[in-house]
Wavefront OBJ file of the C-alpha trace (Angstrom):
o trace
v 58.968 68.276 174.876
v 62.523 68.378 174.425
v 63.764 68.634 170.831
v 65.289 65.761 170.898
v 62.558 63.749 171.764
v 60.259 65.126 169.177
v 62.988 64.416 166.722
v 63.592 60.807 167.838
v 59.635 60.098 167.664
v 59.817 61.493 164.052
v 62.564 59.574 163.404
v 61.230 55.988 164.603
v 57.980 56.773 162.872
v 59.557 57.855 159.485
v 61.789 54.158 160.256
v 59.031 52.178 160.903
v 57.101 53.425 157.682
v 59.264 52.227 155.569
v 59.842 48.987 157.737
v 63.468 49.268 157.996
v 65.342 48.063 161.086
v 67.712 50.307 163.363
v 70.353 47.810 161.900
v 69.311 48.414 158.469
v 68.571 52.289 158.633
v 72.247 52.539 160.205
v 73.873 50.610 157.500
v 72.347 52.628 155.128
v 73.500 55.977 156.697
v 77.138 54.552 157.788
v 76.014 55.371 161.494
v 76.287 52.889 164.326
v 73.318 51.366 165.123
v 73.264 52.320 168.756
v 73.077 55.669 167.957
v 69.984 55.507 166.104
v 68.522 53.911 168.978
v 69.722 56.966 170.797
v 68.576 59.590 168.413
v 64.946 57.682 168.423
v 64.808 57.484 172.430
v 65.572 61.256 172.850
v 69.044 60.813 174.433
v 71.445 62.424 171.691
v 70.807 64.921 169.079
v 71.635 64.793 165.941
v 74.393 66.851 163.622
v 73.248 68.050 160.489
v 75.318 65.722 158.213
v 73.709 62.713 160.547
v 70.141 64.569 159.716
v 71.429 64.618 155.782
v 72.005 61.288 155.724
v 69.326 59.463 157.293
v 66.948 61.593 155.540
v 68.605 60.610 152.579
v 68.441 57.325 153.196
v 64.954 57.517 154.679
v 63.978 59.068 151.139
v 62.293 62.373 153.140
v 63.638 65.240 152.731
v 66.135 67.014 155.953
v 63.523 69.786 155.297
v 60.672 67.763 156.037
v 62.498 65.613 158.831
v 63.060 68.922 160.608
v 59.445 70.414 160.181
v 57.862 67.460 161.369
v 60.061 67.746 164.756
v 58.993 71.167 164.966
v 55.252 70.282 164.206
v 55.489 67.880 167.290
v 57.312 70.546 169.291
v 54.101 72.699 168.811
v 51.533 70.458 169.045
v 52.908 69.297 172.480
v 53.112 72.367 173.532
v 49.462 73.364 172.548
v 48.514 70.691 175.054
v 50.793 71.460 177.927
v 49.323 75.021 177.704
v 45.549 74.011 177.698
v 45.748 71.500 180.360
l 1 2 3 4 5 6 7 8 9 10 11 12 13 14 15 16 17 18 19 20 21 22 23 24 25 26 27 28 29 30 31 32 33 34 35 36 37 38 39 40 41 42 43 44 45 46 47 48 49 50 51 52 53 54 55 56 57 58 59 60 61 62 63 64 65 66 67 68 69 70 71 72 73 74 75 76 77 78 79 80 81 82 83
């Protein structure tokens, strides 16, 4: 799994947990909406001042944001090896 990916699956899960729209998320951040959708589909990373503000605006931690990506990283690759 592609960095990216993991992070956009993060991302869209964190979103949807606190029910908050692409729209709404992007507002929030002063992002265009289109690029979260972009970030959450695995086709652009992010820059650390985009990863600052959504997880500011997300209310997790840029920490946390980034150790959940790398959690996912792992576990995917746990199962890529066993299989």
């Amino acid at each position: 799994m592609k960095p990216e990916e993991a992070f956009g699956a993060v991302l869209k899960q964190a979103r949807a947990e606190k029910s908050i729209s692409q729209e709404q998320l992007a507002l929030s951040c002063d992002l265009d909406r289109t690029f979260i959708s972009m970030l959450e589909r695995g086709q652009r990373q992010p820059s650390l001042s985009s990863i600052l503000a959504i997880s500011k605006s997300l209310e997790i931690t840029a920490q946390n944001l980034i150790k959940l990506t790398t959690d996912l990283i792992d576990e995917h690759n746990k199962h890529v090896s066993s299989d």
